[in-house]
NUTI-307223 format. One record per residue (C-alpha): chain; z, x, y. Coordinates in steps of 0.2 Angstrom, whole numbers. Last residue first. Layout:
N
+--------+-------+-------+-------+
! chaine !    zz !    xx !    yy !
+--------+-------+-------+-------+
!      A !     Z !     X !     Y !
...
+--------+-------+-------+-------+
***
This chain:
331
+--------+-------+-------+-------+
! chaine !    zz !    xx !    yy !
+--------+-------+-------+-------+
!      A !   153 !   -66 !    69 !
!      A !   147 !   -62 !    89 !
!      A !   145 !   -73 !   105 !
!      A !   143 !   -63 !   120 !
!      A !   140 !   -46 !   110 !
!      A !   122 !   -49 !   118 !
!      A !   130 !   -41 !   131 !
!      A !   136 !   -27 !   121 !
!      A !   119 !   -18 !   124 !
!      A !   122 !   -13 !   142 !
!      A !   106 !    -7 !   150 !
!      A !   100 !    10 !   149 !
!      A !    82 !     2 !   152 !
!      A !    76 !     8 !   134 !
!      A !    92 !     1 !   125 !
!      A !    92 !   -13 !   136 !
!      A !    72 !   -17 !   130 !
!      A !    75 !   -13 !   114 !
!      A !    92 !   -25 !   113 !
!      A !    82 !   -38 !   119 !
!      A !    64 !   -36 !   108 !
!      A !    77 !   -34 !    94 !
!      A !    84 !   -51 !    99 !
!      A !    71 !   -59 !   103 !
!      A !    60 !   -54 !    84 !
!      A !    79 !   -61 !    76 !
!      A !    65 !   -74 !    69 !
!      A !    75 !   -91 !    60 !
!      A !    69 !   -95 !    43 !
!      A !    71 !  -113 !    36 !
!      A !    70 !  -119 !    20 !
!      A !    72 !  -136 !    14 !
!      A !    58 !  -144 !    24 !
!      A !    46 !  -141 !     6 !
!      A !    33 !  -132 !    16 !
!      A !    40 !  -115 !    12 !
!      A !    47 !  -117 !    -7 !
!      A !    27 !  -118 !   -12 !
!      A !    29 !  -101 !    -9 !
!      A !    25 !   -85 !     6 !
!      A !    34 !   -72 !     2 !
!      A !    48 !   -69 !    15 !
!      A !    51 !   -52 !    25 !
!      A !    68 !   -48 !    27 !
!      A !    75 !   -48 !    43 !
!      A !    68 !   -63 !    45 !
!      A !    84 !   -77 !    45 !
!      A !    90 !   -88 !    33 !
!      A !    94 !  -106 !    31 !
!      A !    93 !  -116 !    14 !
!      A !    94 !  -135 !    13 !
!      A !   105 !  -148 !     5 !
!      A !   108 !  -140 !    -9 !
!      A !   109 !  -150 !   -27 !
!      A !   100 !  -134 !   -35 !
!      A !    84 !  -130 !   -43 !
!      A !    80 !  -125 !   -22 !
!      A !    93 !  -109 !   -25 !
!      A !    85 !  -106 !   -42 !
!      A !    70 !  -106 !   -35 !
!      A !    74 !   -95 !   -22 !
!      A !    83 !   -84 !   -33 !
!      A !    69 !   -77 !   -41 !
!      A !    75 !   -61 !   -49 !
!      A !    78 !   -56 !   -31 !
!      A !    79 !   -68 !   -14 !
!      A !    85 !   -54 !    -1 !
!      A !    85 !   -67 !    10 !
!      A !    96 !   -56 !    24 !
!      A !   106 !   -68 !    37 !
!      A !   112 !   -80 !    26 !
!      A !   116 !  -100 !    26 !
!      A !   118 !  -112 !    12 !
!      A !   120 !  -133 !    17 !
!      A !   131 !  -141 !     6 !
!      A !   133 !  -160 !     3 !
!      A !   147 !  -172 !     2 !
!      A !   160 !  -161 !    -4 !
!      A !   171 !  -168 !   -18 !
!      A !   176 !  -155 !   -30 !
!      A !   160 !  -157 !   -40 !
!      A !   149 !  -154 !   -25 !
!      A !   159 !  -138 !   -19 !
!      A !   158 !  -130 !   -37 !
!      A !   141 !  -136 !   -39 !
!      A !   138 !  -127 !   -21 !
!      A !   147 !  -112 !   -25 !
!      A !   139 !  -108 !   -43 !
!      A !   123 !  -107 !   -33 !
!      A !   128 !   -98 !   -20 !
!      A !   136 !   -84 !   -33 !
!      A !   119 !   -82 !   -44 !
!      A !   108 !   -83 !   -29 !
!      A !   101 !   -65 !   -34 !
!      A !   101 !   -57 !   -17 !
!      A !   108 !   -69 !    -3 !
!      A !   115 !   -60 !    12 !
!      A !   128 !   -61 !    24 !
!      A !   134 !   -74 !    20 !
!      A !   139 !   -93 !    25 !
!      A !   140 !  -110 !    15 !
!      A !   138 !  -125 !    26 !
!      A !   149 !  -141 !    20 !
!      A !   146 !  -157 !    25 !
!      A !   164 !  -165 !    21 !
!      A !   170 !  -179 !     7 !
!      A !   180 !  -168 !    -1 !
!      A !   184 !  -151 !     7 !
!      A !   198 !  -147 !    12 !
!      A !   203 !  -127 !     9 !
!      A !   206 !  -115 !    -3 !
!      A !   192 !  -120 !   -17 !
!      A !   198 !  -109 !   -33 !
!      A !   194 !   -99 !   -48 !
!      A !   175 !   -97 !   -48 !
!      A !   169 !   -85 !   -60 !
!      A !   154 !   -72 !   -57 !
!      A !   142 !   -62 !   -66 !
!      A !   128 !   -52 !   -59 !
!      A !   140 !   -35 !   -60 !
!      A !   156 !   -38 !   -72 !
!      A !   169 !   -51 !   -74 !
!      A !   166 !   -54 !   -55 !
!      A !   181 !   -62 !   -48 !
!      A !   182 !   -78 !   -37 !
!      A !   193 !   -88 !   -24 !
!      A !   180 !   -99 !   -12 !
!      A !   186 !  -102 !     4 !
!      A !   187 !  -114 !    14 !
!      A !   186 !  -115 !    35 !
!      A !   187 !  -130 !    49 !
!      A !   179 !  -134 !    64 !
!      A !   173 !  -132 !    81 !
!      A !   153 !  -126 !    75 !
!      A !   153 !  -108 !    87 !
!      A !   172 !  -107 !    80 !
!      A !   167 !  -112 !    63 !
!      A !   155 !   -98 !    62 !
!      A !   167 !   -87 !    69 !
!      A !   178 !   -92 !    55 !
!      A !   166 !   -89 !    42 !
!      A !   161 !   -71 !    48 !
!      A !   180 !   -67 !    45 !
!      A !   181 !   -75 !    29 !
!      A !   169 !   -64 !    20 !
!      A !   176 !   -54 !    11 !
!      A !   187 !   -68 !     1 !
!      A !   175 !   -76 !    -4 !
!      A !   157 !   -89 !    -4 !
!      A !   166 !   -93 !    13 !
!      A !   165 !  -110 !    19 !
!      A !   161 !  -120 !    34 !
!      A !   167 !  -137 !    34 !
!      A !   158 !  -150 !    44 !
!      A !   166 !  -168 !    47 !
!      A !   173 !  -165 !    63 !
!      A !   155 !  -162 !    72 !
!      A !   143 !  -146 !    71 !
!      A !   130 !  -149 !    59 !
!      A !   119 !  -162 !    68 !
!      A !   103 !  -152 !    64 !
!      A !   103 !  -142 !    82 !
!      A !   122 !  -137 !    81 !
!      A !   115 !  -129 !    65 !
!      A !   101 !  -118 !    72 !
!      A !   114 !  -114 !    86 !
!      A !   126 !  -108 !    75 !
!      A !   114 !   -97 !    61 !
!      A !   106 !   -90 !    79 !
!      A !   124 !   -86 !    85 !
!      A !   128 !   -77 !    70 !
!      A !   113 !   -65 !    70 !
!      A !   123 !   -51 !    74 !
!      A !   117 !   -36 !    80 !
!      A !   126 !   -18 !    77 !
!      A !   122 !    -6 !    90 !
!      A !   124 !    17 !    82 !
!      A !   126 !    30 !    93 !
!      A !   125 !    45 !    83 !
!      A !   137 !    50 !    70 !
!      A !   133 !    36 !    60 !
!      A !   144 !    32 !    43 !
!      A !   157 !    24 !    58 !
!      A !   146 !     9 !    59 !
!      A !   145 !     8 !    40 !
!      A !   163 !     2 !    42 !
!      A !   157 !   -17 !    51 !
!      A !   153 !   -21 !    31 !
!      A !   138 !   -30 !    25 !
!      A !   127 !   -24 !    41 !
!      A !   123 !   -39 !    51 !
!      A !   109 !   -35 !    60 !
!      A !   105 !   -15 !    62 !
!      A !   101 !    -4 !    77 !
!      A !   100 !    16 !    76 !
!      A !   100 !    29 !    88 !
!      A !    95 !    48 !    89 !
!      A !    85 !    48 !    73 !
!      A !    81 !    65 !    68 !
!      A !    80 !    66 !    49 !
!      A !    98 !    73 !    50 !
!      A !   104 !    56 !    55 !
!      A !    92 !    45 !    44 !
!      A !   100 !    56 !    29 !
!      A !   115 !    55 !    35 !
!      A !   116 !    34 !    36 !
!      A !   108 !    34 !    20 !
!      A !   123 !    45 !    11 !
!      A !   134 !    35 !    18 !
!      A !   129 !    17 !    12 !
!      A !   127 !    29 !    -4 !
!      A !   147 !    29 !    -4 !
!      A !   144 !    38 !   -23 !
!      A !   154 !    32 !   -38 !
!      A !   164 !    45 !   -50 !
!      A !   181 !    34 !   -51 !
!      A !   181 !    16 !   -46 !
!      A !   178 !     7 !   -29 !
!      A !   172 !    20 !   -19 !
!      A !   166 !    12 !    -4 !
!      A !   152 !     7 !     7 !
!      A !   140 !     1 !   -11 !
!      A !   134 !   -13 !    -5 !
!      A !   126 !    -5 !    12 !
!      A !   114 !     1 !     2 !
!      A !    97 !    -6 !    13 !
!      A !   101 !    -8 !    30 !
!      A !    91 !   -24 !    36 !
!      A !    84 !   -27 !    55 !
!      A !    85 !    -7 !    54 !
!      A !    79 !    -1 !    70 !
!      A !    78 !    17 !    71 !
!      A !    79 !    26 !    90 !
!      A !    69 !    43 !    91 !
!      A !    69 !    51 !   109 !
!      A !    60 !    63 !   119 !
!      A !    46 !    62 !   105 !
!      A !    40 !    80 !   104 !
!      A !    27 !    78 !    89 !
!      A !    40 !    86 !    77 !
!      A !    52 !    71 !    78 !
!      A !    41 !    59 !    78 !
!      A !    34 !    65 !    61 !
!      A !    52 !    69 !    53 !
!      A !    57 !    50 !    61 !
!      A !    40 !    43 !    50 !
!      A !    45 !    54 !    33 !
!      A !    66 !    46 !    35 !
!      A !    57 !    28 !    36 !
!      A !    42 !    31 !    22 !
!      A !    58 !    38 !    12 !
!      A !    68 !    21 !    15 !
!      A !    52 !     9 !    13 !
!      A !    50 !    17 !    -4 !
!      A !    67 !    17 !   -10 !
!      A !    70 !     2 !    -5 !
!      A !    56 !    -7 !   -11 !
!      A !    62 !   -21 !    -9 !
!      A !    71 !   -20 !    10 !
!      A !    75 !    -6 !    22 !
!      A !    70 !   -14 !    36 !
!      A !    58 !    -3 !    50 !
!      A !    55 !    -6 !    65 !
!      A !    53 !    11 !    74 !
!      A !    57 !    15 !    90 !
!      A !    50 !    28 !   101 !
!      A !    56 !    33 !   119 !
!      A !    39 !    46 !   123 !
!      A !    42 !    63 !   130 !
!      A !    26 !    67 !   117 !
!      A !    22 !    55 !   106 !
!      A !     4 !    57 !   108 !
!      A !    -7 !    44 !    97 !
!      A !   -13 !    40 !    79 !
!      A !     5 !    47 !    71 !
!      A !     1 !    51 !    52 !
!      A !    12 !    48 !    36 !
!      A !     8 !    51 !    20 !
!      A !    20 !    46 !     5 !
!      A !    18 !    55 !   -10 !
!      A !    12 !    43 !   -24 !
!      A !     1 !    58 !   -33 !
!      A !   -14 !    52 !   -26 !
!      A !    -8 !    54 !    -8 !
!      A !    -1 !    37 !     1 !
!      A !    -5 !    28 !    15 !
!      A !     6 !    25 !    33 !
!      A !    -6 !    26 !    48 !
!      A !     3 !    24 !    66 !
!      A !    -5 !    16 !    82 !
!      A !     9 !    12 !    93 !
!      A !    11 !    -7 !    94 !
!      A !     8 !   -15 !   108 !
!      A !    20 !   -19 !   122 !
!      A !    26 !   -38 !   129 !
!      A !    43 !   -36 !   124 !
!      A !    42 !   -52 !   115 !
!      A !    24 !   -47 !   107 !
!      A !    30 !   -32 !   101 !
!      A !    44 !   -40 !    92 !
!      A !    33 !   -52 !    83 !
!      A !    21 !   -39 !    79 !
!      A !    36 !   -28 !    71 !
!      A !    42 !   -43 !    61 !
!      A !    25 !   -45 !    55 !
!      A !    23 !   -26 !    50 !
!      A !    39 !   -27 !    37 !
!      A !    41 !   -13 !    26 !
!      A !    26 !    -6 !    27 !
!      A !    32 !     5 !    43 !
!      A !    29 !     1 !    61 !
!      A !    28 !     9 !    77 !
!      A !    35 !     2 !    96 !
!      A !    34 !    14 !   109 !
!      A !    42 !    16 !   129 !
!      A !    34 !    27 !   139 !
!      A !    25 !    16 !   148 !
!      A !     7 !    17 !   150 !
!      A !     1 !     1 !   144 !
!      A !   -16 !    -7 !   146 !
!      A !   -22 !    10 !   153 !
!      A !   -18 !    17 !   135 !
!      A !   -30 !    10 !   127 !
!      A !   -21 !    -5 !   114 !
!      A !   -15 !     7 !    99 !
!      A !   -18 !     4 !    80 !
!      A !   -10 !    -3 !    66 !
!      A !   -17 !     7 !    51 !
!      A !    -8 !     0 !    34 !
!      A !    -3 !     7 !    18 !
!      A !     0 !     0 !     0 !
+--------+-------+-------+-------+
***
């Protein structure tokens, strides 16, 4: 897989700020580009024959501000080497500075060391984009606020939580019978700030993981019969825990559930095992790039574009503006 994006002439443009994109998710970058009301850099990003990444920058970088868009989704560890292969290139062709933005931050499960002999790869990653050359990086949503210490360069963390909340408020989902719940324990900070932004209540669901991919529902802490209840994550990889929520929620009582989550990841075909199920409708963001499926059209799913957001934090990152404005409203 490669692409060639190129440039507008450079008298349509002759700022020094850059967009590029990788493979991992060009339509995102358009989107952002378009926002910002810049082109994209022209960038070609193939392969050799032996599947070593090539990477080669189509116009000067030089003095530039350059930021790549670059989510490192499925595959990861291809979109994460074209990533680290596109800062080297960047970083050797004189750009003044290099910022990465990682609408998804692939790793970030494994943050800690949970049993004996395991790596922190979440750090590793965030080393290897240091030492690359990166002189900035901006996620959404990482899956735990520590990976913002893993960077030892200034690092903005973007939270797609008032998107989620605002989406809801729109579809009638933010009066006294809503309960927002947390799929567990971990996540019941982002849970409350959703039902905050939504003036309700929270539940939780207790759980434990016999063993990866498998999970065992314990307990609902929290009132939840006879509620519209709106599940919230971070992200949603095989669906195997959302989907033993929901009947767990539904069998205790609820009235329906609505899932939300910042990062589709959507492996092993959990979407259709997510629309197999009694929910009510799905919610999830673009960070991730969506295949397109019959699942699309059914009203049942609904993607929200961060594209503003990135195009706002660029822009106040480029300007020197303050970033934590859009801190407003946060998880």
């Amino acid at each position: 897989m490669s692409h060639h994006l190129p440039s507008k002439p450079f008298e349509e443009y002759t700022g020094r700020l850059r967009l590029f994109s990788g493979n991992a998710h060009p339509a995102l970058a358009q989107s952002i580009a378009e926002h910002l009301g810049v082109p994209l850099g022209g960038i070609t990003c193939s392969r050799f024959n032996d599947g070593e990444i090539r990477v080669q920058i189509d116009e000067s970088a030089r003095g530039n501000d350059v930021f790549i868009i670059q989510p490192t989704c499925s595959p990861v560890n291809d979109n994460l080497m074209e990533l680290l292969i596109m800062i080297d290139a960047f970083r050797r062709a004189s750009a003044d500075r290099i910022t990465v933005v990682l609408p998804y931050y692939g790793y970030a499960r494994q943050d800690k060391k949970i049993k004996p002999r395991e790596p922190v790869t979440a750090r590793l990653v965030a080393d290897l984009i240091t030492e690359a050359g990166a002189t900035r990086a901006v996620c959404v949503d990482l899956h735990a606020g520590q990976i913002q210490g893993f960077f030892r360069i200034p690092m903005d963390h973007l939270y797609a939580g008032p998107l989620i909340a605002d989406s809801l408020t729109e579809m009638g989902l933010s009066n006294g019978n809503i309960c927002v719940v947390s799929p567990d324990v971990g996540g019941v900070t982002r849970a409350r700030a959703l039902a905050e932004s939504l003036k309700t209540s929270i539940a939780i669901i207790a759980k434990r993981r016999p063993e990866p991919g498998k999970v065992e529902i314990l307990e609902i802490i929290g009132d939840i019969r006879g509620r519209e209840c709106v599940m919230i994550d971070d992200m949603i990889d095989t669906g195997g825990t959302i989907v033993h929520g929901i009947e767990a929620l539904l069998e205790r009582g609820a009235e329906s559930v609505t899932v939300c989550c910042t990062h589709p990841i959507f492996s092993q075909g959990a979407l259709g095992r997510l629309m197999a199920s009694p929910v009510k409708q799905i919610l999830c963001t673009d960070t991730i790039p969506l295949k397109r499926s019959e699942y699309m059209d059914s009203g049942r799913l609904k993607v929200l574009s961060v594209a503003p957001l990135l195009a706002d934090a660029i822009r106040r990152i480029h300007e020197e503006d303050s970033v934590s404005e859009l801190f407003d409203r946060t998880w």
